[in-house]
Each structure stands twice: as C-alpha cells, then as structure tokens.
N, C-alpha and C positions, 0 to 999 in steps of 0.2 A: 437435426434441428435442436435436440436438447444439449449438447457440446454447445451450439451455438450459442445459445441463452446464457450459459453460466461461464462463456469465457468470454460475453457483452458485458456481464455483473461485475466478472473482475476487472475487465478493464475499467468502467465506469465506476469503480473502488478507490482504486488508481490513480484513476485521472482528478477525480473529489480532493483526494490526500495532495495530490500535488498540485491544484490550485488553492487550497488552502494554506500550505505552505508558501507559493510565492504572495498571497496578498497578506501571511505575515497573521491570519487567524488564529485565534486561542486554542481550537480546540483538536490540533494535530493532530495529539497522542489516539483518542478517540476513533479519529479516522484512519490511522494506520492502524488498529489493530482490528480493525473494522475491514480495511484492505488484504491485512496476511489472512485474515481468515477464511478473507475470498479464496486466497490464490492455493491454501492450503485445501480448501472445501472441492474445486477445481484438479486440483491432484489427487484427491480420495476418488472423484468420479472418473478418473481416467483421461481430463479433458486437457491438462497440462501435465509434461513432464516431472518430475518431483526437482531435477537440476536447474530448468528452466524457472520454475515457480520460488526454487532457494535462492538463483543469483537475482530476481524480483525482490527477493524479500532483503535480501541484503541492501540493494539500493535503497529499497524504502527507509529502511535504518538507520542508512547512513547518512540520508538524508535529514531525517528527523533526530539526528543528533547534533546535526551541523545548525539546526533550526533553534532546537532545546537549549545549546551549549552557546549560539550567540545570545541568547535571552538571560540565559544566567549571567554571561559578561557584562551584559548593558545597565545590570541592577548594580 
C-alpha cells in the first residue's frame, strides 16, 4: 500500500508537468523539477527502479527543452 501511494504521486507529478506543457503554462521549469524529485524520491524508497526512473527523467527534459527553447525562438 505504501509503493502504491508514492508511485500515484509521481505519476500525478508527471502528468501536472505534462499538461502544463501542452497548454503552453509558464511555470514548467517548477514542475519538472517538482516531477524528478518525485521519481528520484520513489527510487530512494525502493518503489521505482533507479533506470526506469532515469529514462523518466530524461523524457521529462527533453521535453521541457523543446518547450524552453521554442519560447526562446518566438522572442
């Protein structure tokens, strides 16, 4: 039950960080790091694999680069 709980939080991390990015919100950066710390916090307790929770965290990145770096072009 307690696995359960803290691998609902990170998804619910997750999922926050990626609706914020497709409705294009300010305050990405925030939320992803807000996110990895889930999926990092989740690996300390045993509840996600540490390779599982890195190629997670990469997506997220490379997500929020492609987010960041169109924002820089449009100014």
């Amino acid at each position: 039950m307690r696995n359960r709980s803290i691998r609902s939080a990170v998804k619910t991390k997750v999922n926050k960080f990626r609706r914020a990015v497709a409705a294009g919100q300010g305050d990405v950066e925030a939320m992803a790091v807000a996110a990895i710390s889930a999926l990092d916090r989740g690996v300390s307790k045993g509840v996600l694999h540490r390779n599982n929770a890195a190629r997670r965290k990469s997506r997220l990145m490379k997500r929020l680069n492609a987010t960041v770096g169109a924002r820089t072009a449009d100014r």
